[in-house]
VEXNU-335347 format. One record per residue (C-alpha): residue in three letters; residue number from 1; y, z negated, x. Coordinates in steps of 0.2 Angstrom, whole numbers, always signed. Each point is the difference from the previous one (the first is absolute). Example, Ala and Ser with C-alpha at 12.3 -4.5 7.8 and 13.67 -1.06 7.14 Angstrom:
2
REC  code  pos      Y      Z      X
REC   ALA    1    -22    -39    +62
REC   SER    2    +17     +3     +6
! end
This chain:
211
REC  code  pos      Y      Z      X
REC   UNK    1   +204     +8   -245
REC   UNK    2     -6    -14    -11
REC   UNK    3     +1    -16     +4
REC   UNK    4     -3    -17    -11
REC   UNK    5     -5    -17     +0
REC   UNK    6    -17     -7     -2
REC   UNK    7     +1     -5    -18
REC   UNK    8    -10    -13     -5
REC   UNK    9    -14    +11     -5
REC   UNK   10     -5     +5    +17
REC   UNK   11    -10    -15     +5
REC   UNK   12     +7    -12    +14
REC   UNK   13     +0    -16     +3
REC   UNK   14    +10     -1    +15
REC   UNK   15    +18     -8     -2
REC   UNK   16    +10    +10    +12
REC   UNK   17     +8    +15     -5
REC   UNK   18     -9    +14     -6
REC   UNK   19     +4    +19     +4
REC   UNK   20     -7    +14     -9
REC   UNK   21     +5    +22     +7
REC   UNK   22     -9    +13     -8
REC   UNK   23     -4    +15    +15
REC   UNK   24     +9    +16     -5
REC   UNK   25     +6     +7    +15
REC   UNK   26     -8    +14    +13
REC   UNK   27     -8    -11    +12
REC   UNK   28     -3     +3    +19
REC   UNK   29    -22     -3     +3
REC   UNK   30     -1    -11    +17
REC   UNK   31    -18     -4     -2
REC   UNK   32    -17     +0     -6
REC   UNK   33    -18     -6     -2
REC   UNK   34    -14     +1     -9
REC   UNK   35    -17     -6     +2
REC   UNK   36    -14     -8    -11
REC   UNK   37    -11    +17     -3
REC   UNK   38     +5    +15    -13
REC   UNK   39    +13     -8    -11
REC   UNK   40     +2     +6    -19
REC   UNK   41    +13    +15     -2
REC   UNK   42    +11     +6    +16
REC   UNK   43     +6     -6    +13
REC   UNK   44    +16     -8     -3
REC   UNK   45    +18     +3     +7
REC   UNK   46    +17     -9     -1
REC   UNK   47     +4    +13    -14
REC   UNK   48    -16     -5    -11
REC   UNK   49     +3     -3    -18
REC   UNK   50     +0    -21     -6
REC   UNK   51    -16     -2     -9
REC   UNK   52    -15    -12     -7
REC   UNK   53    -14     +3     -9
REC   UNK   54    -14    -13     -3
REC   UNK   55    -13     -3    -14
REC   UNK   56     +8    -15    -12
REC   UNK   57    -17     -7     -9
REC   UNK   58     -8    +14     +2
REC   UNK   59    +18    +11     -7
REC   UNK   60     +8    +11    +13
REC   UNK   61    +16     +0     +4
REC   UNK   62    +12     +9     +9
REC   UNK   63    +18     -1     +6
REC   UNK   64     +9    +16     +9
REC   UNK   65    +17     -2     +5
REC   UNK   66    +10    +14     -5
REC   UNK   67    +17     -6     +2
REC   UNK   68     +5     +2    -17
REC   UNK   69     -9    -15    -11
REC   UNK   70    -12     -5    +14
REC   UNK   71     +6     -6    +19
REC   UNK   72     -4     -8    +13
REC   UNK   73     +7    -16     +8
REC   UNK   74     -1     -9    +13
REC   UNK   75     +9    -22     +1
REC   UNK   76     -1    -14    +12
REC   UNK   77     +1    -19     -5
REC   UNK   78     +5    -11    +13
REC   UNK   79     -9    -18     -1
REC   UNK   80    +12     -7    +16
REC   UNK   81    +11     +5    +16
REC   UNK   82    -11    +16    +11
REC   UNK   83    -16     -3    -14
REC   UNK   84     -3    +16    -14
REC   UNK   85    -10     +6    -14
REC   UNK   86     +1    +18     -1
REC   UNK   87     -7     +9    -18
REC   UNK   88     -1    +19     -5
REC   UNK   89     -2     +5    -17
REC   UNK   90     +0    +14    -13
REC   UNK   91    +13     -3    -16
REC   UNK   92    +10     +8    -12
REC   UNK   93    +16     +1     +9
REC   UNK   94     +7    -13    -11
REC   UNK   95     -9    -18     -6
REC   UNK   96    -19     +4     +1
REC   UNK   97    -10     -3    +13
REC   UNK   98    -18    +11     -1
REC   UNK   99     -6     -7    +15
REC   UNK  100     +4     -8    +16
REC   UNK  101     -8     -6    +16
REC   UNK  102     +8    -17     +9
REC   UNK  103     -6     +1    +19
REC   UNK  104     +4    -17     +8
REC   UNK  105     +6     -7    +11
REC   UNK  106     +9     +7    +14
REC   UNK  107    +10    -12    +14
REC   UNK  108    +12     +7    +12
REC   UNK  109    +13     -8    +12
REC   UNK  110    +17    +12     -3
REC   UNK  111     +7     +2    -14
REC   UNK  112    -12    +12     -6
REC   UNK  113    -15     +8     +7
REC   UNK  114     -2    +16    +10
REC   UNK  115     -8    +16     -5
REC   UNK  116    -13     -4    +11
REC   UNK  117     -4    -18     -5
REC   UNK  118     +0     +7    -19
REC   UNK  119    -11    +14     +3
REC   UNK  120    -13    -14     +8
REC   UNK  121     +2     -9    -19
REC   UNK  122    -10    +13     -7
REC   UNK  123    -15     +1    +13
REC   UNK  124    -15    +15     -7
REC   UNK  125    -13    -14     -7
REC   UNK  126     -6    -11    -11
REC   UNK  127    +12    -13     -7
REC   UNK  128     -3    -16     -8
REC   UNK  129     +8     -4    -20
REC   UNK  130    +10    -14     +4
REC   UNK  131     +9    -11    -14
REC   UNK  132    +19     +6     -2
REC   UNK  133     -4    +10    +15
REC   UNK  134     +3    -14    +13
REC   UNK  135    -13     +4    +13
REC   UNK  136     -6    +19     -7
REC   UNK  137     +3    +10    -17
REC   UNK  138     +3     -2    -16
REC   UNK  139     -3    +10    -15
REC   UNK  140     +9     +2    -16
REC   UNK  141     +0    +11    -17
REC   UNK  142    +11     -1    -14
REC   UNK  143     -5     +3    -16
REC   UNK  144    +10     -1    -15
REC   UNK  145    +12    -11     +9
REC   UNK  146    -13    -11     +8
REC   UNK  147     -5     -3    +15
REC   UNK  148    -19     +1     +4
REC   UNK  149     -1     -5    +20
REC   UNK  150    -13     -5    +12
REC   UNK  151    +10    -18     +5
REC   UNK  152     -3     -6    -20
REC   UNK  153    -12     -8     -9
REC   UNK  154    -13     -7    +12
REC   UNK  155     +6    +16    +13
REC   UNK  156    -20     +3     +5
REC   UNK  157     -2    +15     +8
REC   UNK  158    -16     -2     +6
REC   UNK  159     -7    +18     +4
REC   UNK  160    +17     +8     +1
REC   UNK  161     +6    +11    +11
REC   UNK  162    +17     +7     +7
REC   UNK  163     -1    +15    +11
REC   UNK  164    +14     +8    +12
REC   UNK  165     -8    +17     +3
REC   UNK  166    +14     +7     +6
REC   UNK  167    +20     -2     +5
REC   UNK  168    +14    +11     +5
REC   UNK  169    +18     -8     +7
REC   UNK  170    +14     +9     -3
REC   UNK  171    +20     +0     +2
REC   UNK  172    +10     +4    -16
REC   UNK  173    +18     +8     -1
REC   UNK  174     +8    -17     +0
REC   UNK  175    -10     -6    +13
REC   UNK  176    -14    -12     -6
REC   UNK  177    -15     +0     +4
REC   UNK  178    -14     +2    -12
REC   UNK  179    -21     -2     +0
REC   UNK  180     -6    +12    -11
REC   UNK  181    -19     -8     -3
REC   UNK  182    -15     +7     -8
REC   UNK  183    -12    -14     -6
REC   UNK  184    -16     -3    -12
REC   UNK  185     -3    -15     -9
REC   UNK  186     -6    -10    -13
REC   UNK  187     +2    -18     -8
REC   UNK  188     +0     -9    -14
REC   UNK  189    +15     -6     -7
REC   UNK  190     +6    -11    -14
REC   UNK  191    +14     -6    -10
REC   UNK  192     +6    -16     -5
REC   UNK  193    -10     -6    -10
REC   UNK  194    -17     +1    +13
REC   UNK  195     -4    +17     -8
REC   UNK  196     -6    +13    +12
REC   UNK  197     -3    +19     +3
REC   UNK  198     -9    +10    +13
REC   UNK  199     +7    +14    +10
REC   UNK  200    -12    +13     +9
REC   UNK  201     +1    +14     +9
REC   UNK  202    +20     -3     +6
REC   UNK  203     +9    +13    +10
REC   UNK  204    +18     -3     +4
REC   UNK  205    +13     +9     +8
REC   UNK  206    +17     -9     +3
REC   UNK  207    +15     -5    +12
REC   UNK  208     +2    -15     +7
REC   UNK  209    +18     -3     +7
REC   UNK  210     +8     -8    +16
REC   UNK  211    +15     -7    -12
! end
């Protein structure tokens, strides 16, 4: 199993510490929903393949995990004592980050939340882009090394939308609990320098893990 730390390329600007597990183990399905009219592709199960695919200007592209080059990850950022930001993403195994999703923020009282508490983090609906995902998600791409992201430049996201259209929960062989979630979206986001990009049609497919 992989595991590695958020490198500084995966976006977060929460100051607590940072975990980052890739999901390669057989995993035991609990649960799961879906809603929202005839979704595109199947039906998904905890065994579905890590993917995005989303029109970048107009440009599609497309991101399969296959674990070999392309994976899929999951990583919390802790912003204080029983308070976390949980992201999923698809990378290269390695230092590059393709894409990833920051859902935020989760408060719990023990020291970590239960399965059932985390599975209510990711409700079948419409979410809100929030700004470093405090209060809703947050969407980052990385091109060439930088990072294009809904929480820079003026972060307006007028007319956007984030989807859940579906979620399965699941137990892996070393016990954590996963949220495997299918999603359509699209944004604009923008680098650094104010500079922007539209996303359209959005699907993603991804784990988002109690760790």
């Amino acid at each position: 199993m992989r595991k590695i730390i958020l490198a500084s390329l995966v976006l977060s600007t929460f100051v607590f510490g940072c975990k980052k597990k890739s999901n390669s183990t057989t995993p035991e399905e609990t649960q799961s929903t879906t809603t929202g009219g005839t979704p595109s592709g199947p039906s998904i199960t905890s065994s579905t393949t890590p993917q995005a695919t989303f029109n970048l200007d107009g440009v599609s592209k497309s991101y399969i995990s296959n674990n070999n080059t392309i994976f899929g990850g999951s990583g919390s950022s802790g912003t204080g004592t029983g308070s976390t930001s949980y992201s999923s993403d698809i990378d290269d195994g390695n230092s590059v980050t393709y894409i990833n999703i920051s859902k935020g923020t989760l408060t719990y009282t023990a020291s970590a939340p239960t399965d059932i508490q985390y599975e209510a983090f990711y409700p079948i609906s419409s979410i809100p882009y929030s700004v470093n995902a405090a209060n809703g998600v947050e969407i980052s791409i990385f091109i060439n090394g930088v990072e294009w992201s809904t929480s820079k430049g003026t972060a307006n996201q007028s007319g956007s939308t984030f989807n859940i259209t579906e979620k399965v929960g699941y137990t892996d062989l070393t016990s954590t609990f996963y949220v495997k979630v299918k999603a359509t979206f699209s944004c604009k986001v923008y680098d650094g320098s104010g500079a922007s990009k539209t996303i359209t049609n959005g699907v993603y497919i991804g784990d988002f893990g109690n760790i």
